[in-house]
SERO-4910 file (N, C-alpha, C, O; in steps of 0.05 Angstrom, whole numbers):
BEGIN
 pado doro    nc1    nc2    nc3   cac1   cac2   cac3    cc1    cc2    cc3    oc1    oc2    oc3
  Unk    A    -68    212   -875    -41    221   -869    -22    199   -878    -25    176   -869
  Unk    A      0    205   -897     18    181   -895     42    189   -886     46    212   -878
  Unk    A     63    170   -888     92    181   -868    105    197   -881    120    208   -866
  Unk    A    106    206   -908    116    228   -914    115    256   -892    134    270   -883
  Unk    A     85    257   -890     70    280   -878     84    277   -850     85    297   -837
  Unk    A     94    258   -841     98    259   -805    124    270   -797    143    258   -807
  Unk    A    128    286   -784    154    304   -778    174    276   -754    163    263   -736
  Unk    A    203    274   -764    214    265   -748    227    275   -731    226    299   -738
  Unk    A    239    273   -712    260    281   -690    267    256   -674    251    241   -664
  Unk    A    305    254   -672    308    239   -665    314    242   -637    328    262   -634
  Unk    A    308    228   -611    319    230   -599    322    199   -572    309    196   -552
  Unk    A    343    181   -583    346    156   -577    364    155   -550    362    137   -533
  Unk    A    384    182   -550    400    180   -537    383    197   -499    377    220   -491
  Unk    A    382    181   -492    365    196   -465    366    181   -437    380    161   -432
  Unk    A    352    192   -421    355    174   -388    329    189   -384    326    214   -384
  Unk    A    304    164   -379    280    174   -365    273    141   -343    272    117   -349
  Unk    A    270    157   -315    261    136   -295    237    150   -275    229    172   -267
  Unk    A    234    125   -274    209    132   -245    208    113   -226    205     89   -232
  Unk    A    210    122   -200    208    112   -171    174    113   -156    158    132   -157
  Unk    A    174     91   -145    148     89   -129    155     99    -95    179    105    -93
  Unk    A    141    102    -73    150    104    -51    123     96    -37    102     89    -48
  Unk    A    129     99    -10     94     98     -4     80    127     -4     56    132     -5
  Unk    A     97    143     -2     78    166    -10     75    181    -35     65    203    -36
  Unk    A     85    167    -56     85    174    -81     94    167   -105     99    143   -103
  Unk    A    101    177   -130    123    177   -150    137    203   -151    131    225   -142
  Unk    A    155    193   -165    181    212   -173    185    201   -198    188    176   -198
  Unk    A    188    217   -225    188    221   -248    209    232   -263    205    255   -268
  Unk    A    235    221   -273    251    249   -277    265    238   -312    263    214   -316
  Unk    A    275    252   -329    287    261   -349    304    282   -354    298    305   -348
  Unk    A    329    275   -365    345    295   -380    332    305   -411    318    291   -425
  Unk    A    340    331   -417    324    348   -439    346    347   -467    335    352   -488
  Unk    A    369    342   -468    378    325   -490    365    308   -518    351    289   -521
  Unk    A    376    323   -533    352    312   -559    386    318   -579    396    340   -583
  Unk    A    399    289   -591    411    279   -609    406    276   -635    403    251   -638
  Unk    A    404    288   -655    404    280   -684    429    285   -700    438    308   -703
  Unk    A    444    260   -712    475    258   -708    489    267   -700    498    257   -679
  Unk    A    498    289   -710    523    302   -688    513    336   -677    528    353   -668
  Unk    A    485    341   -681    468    361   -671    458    363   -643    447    340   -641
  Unk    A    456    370   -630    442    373   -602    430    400   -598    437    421   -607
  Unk    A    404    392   -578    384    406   -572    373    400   -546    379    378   -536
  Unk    A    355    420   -531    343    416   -509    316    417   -516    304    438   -519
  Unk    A    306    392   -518    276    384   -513    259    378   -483    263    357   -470
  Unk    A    247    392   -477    235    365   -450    224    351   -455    207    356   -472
  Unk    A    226    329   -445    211    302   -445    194    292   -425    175    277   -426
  Unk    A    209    307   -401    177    309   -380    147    322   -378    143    345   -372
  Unk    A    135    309   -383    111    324   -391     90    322   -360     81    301   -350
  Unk    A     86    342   -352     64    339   -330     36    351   -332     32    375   -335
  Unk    A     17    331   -328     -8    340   -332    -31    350   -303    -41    331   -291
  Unk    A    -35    366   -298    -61    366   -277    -87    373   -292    -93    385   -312
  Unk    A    -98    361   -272   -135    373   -275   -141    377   -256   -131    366   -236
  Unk    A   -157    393   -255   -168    397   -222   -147    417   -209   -136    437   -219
  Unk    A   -144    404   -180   -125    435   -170   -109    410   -162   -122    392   -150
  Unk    A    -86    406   -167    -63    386   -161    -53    401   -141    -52    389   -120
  Unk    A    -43    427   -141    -30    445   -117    -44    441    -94    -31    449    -75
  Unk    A    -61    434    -89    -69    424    -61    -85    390    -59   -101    380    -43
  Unk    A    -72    381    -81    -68    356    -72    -95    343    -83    -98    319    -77
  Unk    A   -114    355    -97   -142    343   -109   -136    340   -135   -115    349   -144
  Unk    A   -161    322   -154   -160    323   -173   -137    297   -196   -120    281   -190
  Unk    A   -148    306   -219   -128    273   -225    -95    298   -238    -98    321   -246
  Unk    A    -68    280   -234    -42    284   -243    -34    267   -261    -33    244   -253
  Unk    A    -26    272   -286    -10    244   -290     14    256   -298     15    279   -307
  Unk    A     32    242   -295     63    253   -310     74    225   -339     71    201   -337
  Unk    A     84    240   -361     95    218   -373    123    229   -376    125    253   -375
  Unk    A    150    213   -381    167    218   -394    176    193   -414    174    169   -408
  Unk    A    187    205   -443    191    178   -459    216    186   -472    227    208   -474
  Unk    A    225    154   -484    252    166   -497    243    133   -514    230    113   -510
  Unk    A    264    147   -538    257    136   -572    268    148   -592    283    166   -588
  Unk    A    263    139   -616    280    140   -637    265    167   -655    275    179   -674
  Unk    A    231    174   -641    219    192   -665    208    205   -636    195    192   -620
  Unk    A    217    236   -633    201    241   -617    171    251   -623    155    247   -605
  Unk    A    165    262   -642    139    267   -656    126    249   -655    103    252   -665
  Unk    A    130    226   -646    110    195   -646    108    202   -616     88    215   -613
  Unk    A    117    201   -601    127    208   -568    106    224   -570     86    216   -558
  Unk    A    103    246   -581     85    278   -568     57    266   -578     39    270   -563
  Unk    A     52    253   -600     31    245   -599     15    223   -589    -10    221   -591
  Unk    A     30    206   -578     25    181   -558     18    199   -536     -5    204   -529
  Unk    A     36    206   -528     24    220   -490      5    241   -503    -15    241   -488
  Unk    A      2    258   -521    -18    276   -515    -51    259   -529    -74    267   -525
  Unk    A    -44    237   -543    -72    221   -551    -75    209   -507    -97    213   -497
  Unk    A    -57    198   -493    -63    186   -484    -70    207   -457    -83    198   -438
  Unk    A    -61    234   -455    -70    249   -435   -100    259   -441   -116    256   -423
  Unk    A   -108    270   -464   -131    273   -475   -160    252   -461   -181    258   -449
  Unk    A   -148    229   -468   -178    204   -462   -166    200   -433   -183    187   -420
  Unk    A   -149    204   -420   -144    206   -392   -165    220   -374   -174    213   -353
  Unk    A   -170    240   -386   -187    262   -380   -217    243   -367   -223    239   -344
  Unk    A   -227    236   -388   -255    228   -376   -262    202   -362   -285    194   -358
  Unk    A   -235    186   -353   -233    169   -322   -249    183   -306   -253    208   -308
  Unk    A   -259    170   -291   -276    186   -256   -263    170   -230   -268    177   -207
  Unk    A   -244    147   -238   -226    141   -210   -194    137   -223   -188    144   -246
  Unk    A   -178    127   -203   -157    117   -221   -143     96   -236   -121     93   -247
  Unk    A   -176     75   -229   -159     47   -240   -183     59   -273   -175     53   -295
  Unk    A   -199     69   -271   -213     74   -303   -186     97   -313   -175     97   -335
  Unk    A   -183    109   -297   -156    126   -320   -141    102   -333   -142     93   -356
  Unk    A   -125     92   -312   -104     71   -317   -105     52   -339    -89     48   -357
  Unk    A   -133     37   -330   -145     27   -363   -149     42   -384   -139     32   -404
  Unk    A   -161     67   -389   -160     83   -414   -133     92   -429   -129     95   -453
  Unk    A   -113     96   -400    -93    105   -423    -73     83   -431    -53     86   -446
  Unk    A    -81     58   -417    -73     32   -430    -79     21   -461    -67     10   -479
  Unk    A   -103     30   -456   -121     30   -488   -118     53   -506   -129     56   -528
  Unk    A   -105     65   -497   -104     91   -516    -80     93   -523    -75    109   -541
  Unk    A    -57     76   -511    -38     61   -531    -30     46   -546    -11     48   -561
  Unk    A    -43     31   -541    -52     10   -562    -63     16   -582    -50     16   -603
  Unk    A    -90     24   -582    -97     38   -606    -82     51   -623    -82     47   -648
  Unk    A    -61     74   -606    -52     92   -635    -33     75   -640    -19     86   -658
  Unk    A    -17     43   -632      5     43   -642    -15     26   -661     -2     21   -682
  Unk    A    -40     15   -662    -52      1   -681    -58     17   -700    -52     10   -723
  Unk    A    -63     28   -698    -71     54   -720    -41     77   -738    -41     86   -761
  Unk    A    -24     79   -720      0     77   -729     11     57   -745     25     64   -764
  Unk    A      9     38   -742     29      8   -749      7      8   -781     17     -1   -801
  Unk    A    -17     19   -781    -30     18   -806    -23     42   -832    -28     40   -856
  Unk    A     -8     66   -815      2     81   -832     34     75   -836     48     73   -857
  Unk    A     37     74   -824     69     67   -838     74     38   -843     96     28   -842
  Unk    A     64     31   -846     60      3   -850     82    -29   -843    105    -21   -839
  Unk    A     82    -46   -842     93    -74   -829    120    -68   -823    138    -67   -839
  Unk    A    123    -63   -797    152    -61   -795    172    -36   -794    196    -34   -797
  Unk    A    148    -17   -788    164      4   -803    159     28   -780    173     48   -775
  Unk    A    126     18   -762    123     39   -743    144     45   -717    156     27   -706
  Unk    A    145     67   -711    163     74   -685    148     59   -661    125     53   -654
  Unk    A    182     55   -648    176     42   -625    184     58   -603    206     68   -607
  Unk    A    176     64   -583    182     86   -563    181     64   -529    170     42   -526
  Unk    A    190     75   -518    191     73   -483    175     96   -471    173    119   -480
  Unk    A    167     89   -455    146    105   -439    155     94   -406    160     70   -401
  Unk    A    155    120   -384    144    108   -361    131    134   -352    140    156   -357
  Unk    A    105    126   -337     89    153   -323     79    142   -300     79    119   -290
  Unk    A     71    161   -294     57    159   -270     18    167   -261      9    188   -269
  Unk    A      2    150   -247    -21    170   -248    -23    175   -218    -15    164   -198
  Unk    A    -40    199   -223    -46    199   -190    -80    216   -184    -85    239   -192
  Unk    A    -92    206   -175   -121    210   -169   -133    203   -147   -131    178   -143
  Unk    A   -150    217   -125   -155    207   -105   -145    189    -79   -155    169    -68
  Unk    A   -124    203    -74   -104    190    -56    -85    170    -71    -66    158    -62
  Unk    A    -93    171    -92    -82    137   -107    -55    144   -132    -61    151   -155
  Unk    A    -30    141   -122     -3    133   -143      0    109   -156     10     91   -143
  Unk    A     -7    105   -181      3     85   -192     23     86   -216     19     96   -237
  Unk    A     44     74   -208     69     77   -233     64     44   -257     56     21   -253
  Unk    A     76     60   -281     71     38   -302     95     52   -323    103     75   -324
  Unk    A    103     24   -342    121     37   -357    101     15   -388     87     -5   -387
  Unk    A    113     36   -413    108     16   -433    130     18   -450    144     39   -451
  Unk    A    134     -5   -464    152    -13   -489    140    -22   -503    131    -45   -505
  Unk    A    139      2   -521    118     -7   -556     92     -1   -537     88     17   -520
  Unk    A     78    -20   -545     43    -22   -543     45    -43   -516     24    -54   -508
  Unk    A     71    -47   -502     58    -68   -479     61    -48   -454     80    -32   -452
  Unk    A     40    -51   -437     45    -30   -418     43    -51   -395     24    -66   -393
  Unk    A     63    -51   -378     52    -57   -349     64    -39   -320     80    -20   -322
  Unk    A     55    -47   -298     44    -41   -271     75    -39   -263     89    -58   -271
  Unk    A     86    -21   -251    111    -27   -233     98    -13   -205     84      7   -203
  Unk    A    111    -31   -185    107    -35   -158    142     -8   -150    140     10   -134
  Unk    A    161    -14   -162    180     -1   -151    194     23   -161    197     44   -149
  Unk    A    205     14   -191    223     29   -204    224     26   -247    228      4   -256
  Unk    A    223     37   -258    233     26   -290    248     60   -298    245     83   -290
  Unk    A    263     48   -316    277     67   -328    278     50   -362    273     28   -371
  Unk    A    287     71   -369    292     71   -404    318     93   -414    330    111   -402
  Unk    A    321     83   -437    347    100   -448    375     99   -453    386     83   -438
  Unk    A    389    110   -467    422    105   -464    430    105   -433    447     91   -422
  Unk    A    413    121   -421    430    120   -391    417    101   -371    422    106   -347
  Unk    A    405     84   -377    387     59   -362    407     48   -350    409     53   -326
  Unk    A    428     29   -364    446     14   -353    458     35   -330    470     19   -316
  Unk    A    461     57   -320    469     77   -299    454     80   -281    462     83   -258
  Unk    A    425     79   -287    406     77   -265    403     52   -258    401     45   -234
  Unk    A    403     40   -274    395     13   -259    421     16   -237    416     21   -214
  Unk    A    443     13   -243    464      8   -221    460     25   -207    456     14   -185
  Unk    A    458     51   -203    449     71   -185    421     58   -171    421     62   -147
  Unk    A    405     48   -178    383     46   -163    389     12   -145    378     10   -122
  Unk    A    402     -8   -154    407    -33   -141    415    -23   -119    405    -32    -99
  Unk    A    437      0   -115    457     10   -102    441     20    -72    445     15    -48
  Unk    A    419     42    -91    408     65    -72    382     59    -61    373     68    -39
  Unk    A    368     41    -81    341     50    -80    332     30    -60    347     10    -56
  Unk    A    299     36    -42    295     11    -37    264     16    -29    260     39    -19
  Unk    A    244      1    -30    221     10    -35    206     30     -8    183     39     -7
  Unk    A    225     32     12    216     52     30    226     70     36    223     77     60
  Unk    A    245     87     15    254    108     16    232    135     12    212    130     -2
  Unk    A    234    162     23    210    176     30    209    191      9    232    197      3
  Unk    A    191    201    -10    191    215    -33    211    229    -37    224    226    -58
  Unk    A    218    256    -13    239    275    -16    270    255    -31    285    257    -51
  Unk    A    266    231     -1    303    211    -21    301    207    -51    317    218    -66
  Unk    A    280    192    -61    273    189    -92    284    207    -97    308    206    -98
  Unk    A    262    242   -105    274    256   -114    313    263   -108    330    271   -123
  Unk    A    314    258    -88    343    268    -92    364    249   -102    388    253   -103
  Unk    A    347    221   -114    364    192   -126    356    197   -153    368    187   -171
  Unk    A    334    214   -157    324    222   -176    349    242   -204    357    237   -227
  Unk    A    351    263   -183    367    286   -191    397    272   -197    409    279   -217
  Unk    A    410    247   -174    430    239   -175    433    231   -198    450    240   -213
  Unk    A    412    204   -206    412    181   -222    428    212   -245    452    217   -248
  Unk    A    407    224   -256    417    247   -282    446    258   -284    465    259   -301
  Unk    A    440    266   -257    472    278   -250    496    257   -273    508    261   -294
  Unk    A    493    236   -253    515    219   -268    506    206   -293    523    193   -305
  Unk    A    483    207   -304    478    195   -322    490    218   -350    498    210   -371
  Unk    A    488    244   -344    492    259   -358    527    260   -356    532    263   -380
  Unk    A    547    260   -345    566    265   -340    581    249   -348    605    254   -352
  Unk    A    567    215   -354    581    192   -349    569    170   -387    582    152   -398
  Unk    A    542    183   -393    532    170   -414    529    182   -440    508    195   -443
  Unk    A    544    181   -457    540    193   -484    515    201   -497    500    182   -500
  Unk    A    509    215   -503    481    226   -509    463    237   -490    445    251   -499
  Unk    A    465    232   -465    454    245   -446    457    273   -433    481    275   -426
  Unk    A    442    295   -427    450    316   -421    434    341   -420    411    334   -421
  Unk    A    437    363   -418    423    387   -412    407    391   -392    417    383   -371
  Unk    A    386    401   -389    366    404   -355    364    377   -345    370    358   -360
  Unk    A    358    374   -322    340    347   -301    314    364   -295    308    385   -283
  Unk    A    302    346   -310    269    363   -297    261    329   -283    266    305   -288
  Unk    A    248    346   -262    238    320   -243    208    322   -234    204    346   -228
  Unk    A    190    310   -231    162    308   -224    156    294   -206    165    272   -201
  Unk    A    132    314   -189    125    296   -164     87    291   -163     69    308   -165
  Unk    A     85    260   -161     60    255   -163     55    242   -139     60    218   -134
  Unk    A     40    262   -122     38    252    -91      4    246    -77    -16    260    -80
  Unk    A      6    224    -65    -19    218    -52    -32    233    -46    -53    235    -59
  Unk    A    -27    250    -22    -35    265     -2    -16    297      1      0    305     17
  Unk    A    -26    304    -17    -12    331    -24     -9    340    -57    -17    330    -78
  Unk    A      3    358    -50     15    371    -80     31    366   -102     54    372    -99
  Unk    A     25    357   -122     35    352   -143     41    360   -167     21    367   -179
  Unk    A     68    363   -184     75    388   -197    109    378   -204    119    359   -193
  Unk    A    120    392   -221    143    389   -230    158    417   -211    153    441   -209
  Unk    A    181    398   -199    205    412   -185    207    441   -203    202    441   -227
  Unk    A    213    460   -190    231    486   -201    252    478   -216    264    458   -209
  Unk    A    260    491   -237    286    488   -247    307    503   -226    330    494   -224
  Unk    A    300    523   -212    320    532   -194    323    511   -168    342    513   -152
  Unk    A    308    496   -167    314    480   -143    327    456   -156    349    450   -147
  Unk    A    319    446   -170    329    420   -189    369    423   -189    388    408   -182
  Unk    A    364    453   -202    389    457   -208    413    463   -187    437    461   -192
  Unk    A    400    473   -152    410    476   -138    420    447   -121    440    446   -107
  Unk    A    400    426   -126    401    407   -116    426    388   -136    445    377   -125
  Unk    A    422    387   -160    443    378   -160    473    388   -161    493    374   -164
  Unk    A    472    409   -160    493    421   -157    508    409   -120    531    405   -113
  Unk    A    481    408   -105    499    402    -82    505    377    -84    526    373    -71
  Unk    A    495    354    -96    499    329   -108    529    326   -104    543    317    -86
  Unk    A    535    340   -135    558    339   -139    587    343   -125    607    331   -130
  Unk    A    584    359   -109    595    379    -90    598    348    -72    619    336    -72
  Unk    A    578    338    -60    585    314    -43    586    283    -56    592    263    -44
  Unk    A    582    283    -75    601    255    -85    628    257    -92    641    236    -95
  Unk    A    637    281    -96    666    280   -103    679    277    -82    701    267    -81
  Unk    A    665    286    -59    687    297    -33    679    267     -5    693    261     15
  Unk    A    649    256    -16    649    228     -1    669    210    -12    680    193      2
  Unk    A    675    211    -40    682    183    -65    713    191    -50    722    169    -46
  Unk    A    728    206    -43    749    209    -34    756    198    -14    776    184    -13
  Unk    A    739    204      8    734    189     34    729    160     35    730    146     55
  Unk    A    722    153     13    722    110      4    745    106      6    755     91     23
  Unk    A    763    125    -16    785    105     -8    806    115     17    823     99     26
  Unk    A    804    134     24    815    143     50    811    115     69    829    102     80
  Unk    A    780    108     72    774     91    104    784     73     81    808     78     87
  Unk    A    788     56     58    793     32     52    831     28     53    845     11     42
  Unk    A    838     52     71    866     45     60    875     46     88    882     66    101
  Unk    A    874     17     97    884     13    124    916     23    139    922     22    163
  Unk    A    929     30    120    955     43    129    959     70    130    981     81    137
  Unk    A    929     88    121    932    114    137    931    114    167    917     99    181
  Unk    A    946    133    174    933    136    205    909    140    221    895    158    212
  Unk    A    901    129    242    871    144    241    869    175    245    851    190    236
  Unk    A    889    182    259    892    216    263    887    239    232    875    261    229
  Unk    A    903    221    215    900    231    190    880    222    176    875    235    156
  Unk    A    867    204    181    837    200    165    814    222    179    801    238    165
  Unk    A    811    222    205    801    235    224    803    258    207    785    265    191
  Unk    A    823    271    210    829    308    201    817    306    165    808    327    155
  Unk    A    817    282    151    807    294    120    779    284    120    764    289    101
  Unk    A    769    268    146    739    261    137    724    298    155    703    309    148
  Unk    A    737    306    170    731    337    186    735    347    160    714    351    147
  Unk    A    757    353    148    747    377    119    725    372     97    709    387     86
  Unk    A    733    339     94    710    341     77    679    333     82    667    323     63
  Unk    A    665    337    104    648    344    116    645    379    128    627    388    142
  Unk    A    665    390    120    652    413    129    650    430     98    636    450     95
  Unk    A    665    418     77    668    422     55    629    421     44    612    437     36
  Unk    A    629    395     51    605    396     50    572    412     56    551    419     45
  Unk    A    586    409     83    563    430    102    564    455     87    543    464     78
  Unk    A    590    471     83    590    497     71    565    495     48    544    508     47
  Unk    A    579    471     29    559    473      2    536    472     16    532    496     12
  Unk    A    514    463     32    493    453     34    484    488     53    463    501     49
  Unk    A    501    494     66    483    517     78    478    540     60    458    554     59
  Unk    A    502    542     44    501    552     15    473    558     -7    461    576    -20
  Unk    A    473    528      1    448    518    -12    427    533    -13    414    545    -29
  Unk    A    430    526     20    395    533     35    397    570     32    379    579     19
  Unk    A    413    585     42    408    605     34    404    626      6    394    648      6
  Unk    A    417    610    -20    411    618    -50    376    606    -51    358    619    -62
  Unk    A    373    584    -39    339    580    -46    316    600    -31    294    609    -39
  Unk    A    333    602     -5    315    625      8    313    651      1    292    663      5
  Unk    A    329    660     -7    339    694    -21    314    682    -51    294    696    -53
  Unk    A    315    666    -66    302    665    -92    275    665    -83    257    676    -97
  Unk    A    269    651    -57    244    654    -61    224    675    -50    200    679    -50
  Unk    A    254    692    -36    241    723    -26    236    738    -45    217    753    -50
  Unk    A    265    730    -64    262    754    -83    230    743   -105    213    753   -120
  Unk    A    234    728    -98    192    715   -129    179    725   -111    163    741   -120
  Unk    A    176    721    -80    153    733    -70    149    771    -77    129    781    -87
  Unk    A    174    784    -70    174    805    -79    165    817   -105    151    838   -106
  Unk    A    172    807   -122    155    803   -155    130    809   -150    118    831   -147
  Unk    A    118    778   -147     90    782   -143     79    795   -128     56    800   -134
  Unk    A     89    807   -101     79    830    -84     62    818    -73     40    828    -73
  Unk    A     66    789    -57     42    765    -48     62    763    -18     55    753      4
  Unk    A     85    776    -24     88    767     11    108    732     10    101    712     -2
  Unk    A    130    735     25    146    708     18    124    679     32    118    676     55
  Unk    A    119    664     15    102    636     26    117    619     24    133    611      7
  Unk    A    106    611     51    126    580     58    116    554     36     95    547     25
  Unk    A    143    545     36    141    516     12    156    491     22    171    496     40
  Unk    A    155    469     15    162    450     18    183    450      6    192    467     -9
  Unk    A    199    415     17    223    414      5    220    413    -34    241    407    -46
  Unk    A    196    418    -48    198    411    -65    191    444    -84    190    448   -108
  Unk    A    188    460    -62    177    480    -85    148    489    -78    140    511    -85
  Unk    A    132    470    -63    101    469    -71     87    486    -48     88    482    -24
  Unk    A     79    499    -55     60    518    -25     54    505     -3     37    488     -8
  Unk    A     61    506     26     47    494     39     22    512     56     22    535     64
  Unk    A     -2    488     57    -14    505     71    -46    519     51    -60    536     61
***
């Protein structure tokens, strides 16, 4: 094969992060794909199971990456999900697909030769036998994160979103919803960034699987709905020469402004998931805050 033969796609402009918790990871990317003044929706979250992940067995791994070639990207994670496969715990996964990046960028760096191979960002996640471990790589170096890494045009946004928010004992559900945020604004606020938030959950002791797009999308929608109407209320309490009577009466509307959106919420997710049970003719089943069957 030489680089003639290799299909490019660019897509440099992006926001991919992942959070640790103690009961899991959270995985998320915007679907934004940039080639000069073109745009497209690619996903970049890729989630893998074996075994039955819906009830919590079996190995998960999730990757999301962002880079300058995504066709180097699809073939990195799918060489490195492939030899993932025949791990039997999760520190032998963890080592294989350490080595199985390396390799192709060695073996890459021999076809396109000195200087010339793509360099990509990677962060994923594995999860096998009770066991979450998060790791990110740049190029061919991969290491271990204990908390958080992000990559992309919209990094410098998470990172400040995450100094801000994050902190290593926040409960999976918060992640995901710092998760959805981080995008929210990363998309609104960072050039090149944009289209779906797909988010992934790689959990210890339970179910593991990529969020609904209808829940993703409901969620941040209520996001939004309450940072405009808290960010108002900053400078309300910071402006010591309102009255308190009159701070009082606009922090009451915009908390109920809020509540509206949020009960809102809850009832468009419950009606959707009557109406899918109805589809399938299975009878409405209870799910978690994430989507996932319980039970």
């Amino acid at each position: 094969m030489s680089i003639e033969n290799i299909p490019k796609r660019k897509n440099a402009l992006s926001i991919v992060a992942g959070f640790k918790c103690p009961e899991g990871i959270v995985l998320c990317a915007d679907t934004q794909e940039t080639t000069g003044v073109a745009k497209r929706s690619i996903p970049k979250l890729r989630f893998e199971p074996s075994g039955t992940p819906q009830i919590g067995e079996g190995l998960a791994v999730a990757f999301c990456g962002a880079g300058d070639n995504g066709a180097f990207i699809d073939r990195l994670v799918q060489n490195a999900w492939e030899d993932a496969q025949l791990g039997t715990n999760a520190k032998q996964v963890c080592e294989i697909i350490q080595n199985t990046i390396e390799s192709t960028y060695k073996k890459y760096k021999e076809i396109y030769g000195a200087g010339c191979c793509p360099m990509v960002d990677l962060v994923y996640g594995v999860k096998m036998s009770n066991e979450c471990r998060l790791f990110s790589a740049s190029g061919a170096v991969v290491n271990e994160r204990e908390s958080y890494d992000s990559f992309g045009a919209g990094q410098y946004m998470a990172d400040f979103l995450k100094n801000r928010m994050y902190n290593r004992y926040l409960n999976l559900r918060q992640c995901a919803i710092l998760a959805a945020y981080i995008l929210f604004q990363a998309k609104e606020h960072v050039d090149g960034c944009g289209g779906e938030s797909h988010i992934a959950i790689l959990r210890g002791n339970g179910p593991s699987g990529m969020i609904s797009q209808i829940k993703t999308n409901a969620l941040t929608k209520l996001l939004g709905i309450s940072d405009y109407h808290m960010s108002t209320l900053l400078l309300d309490y910071a402006d010591i020469e309102l009255p308190y009577r009159s701070l009082a009466e606009m922090n009451q509307t915009a908390i109920q402004i809020i509540e509206s959106a949020r009960t809102s919420t809850v009832d468009e997710l419950d009606q959707h998931e009557k109406h899918m049970a109805a589809i399938s003719g299975s009878g409405k089943t209870e799910v978690d805050f994430f989507g996932f069957p319980v039970g």
